[in-house]
N, C-alpha and C positions, 0 to 999 in steps of 0.2 A: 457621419461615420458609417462603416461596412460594416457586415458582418458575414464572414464566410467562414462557413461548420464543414469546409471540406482540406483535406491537407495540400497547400501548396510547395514548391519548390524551393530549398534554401538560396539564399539570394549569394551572389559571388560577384567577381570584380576585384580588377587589382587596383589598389588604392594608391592614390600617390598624396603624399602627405605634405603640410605646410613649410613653404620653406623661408628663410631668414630674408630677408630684402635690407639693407645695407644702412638703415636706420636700426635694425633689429628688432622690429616686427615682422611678424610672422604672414605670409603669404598667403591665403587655403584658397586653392585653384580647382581644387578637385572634393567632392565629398567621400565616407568611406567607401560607396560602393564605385567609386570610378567613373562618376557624371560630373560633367563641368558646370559649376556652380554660375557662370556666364550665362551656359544655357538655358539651366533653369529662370534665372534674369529676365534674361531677354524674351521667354517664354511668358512670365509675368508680364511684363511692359508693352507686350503684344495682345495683351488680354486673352492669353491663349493658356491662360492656368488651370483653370478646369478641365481640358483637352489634355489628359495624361498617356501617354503612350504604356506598350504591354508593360512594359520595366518600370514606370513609375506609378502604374496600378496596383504591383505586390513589393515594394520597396519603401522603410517608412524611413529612411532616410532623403529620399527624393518630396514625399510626401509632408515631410518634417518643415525640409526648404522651401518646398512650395508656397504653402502656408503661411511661413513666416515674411517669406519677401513678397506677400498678396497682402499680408496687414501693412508693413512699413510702404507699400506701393501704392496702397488706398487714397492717402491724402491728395498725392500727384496727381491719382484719375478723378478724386474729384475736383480738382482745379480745374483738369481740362474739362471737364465737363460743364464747368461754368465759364468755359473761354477766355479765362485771364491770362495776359499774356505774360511769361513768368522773364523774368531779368537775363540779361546773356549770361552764359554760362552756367545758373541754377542746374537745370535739369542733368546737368553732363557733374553739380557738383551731388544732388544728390543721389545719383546713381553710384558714386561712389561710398556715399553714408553709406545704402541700402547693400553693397555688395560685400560691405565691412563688417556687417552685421554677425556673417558667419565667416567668425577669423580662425574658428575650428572646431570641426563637427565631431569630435569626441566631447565637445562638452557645451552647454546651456550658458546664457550669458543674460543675465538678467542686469542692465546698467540702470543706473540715477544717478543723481545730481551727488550724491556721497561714496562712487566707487561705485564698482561691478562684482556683481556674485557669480561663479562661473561654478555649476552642479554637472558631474561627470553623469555620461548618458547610465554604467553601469547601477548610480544611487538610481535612477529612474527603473531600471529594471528592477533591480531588489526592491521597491517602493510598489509595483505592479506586481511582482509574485505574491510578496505576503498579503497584498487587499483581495489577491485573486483566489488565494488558498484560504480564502477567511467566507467567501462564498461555500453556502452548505450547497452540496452535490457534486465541488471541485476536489476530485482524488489527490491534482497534483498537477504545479505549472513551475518548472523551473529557471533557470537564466543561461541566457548568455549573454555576454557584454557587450558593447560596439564593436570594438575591437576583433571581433570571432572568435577569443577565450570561451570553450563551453565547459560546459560541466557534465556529466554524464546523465541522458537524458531532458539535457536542459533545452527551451523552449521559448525563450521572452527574448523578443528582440526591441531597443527603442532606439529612436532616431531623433537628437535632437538639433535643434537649428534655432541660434538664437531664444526667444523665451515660448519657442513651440517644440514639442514632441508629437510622434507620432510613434505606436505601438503595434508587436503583432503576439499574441500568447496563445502557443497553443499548449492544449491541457486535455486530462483523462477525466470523465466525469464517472458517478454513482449512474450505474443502469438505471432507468426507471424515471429517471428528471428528464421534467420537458425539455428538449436541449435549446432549443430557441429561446425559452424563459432564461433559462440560465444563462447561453453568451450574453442578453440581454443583464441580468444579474450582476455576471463580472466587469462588463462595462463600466455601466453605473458605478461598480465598485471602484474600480482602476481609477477613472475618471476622477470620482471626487477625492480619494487618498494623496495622489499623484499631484492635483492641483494646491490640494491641502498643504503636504508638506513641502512642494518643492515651487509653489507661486507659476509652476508653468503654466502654460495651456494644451491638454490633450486634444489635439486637433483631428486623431482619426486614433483609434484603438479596434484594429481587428481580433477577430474571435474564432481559430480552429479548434474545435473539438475532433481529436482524433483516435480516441480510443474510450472505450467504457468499461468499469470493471464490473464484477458479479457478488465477489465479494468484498467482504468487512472489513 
């Protein structure tokens, strides 16, 4: 996980959203910031996930997906790593599971063997505000949705992919608090709340502190 105490850029991109494909499922080709979900793939499959470019180093929507299609990508690397040689067609069938995985990144898709739970990125937000505002020395962290719905002054963004999210909140602290202790604080906070209630995995939650107040 990051932590950066400085204010970065709001993230933009025009989004092209899921479309029907002729069974009537839903297509998602694109994430909401405007990155082809291929690319990120194939990124993975190349063991080039860790290699984030500028835009998917302050974007937790790229971040989200990365993540997620590195755990469902794992077992494949390590087949090959033990040199089995895998049946025709396998590897082209599951590249298809792993690209299914995210059928829409407004929302989290936790599947089992009894149906799927699908938790909209905003309950992730509001689930990271209230753990982050429950930190003593946090003035105030408020939301916006996936979607780019904000609220005035609001500041939590999460990106989720499959059964990962990844978060960015920035907030006004109490003068006077070590500020590194704290983002370190809200992490922790966010982290275990988030996990708590919504069974994901916070796979990165950044930390901007951009303002301190003086008083009460």
């Amino acid at each position: 996980m990051t932590d950066h105490e400085h204010h970065h850029g709001r993230r933009g991109g025009d989004r092209t959203g899921p479309t029907a494909t002729p069974d009537g499922h839903r297509d998602q080709e694109f994430l909401v910031c405007g990155t082809s979900i291929d690319t990120l793939l194939t990124q993975v499959a190349d063991g080039r996930g860790p290699d984030r470019d500028a835009h998917q180093e302050n974007c937790v929507h790229c971040q989200a997906a990365l993540a997620e299609y590195d755990r469902l990508w794992s077992p494949l690397r390590d087949l090959a790593a033990q040199q089995v040689t895998a049946p025709a067609g396998s590897m082209e069938a599951a590249l298809a599971r792993i690209r299914s995985a995210i059928d829409d990144s407004d929302y989290a898709a936790l599947r089992g063997a009894d149906g799927t739970t699908r938790i909209a990125a905003r309950v992730v937000v509001a689930a990271a505000r209230y753990s982050a505002e429950s930190v003593p020395g946090v003035r105030v962290a408020l939301s916006r949705d996936l979607s780019g719905h904000r609220e005035a002054g609001s500041e939590i963004t999460a990106g989720v992919a499959g059964a990962s999210t990844a978060l960015e909140i920035t907030l006004a602290a109490d003068y006077g608090r070590p500020l590194h202790q704290l983002a370190a604080d809200v992490r922790r906070a966010v982290v275990t709340k988030v996990r708590h209630l919504t069974d994901l995995e916070p796979v990165e939650v950044t930390v901007i502190i951009d303002d301190v107040f003086t008083e009460p």
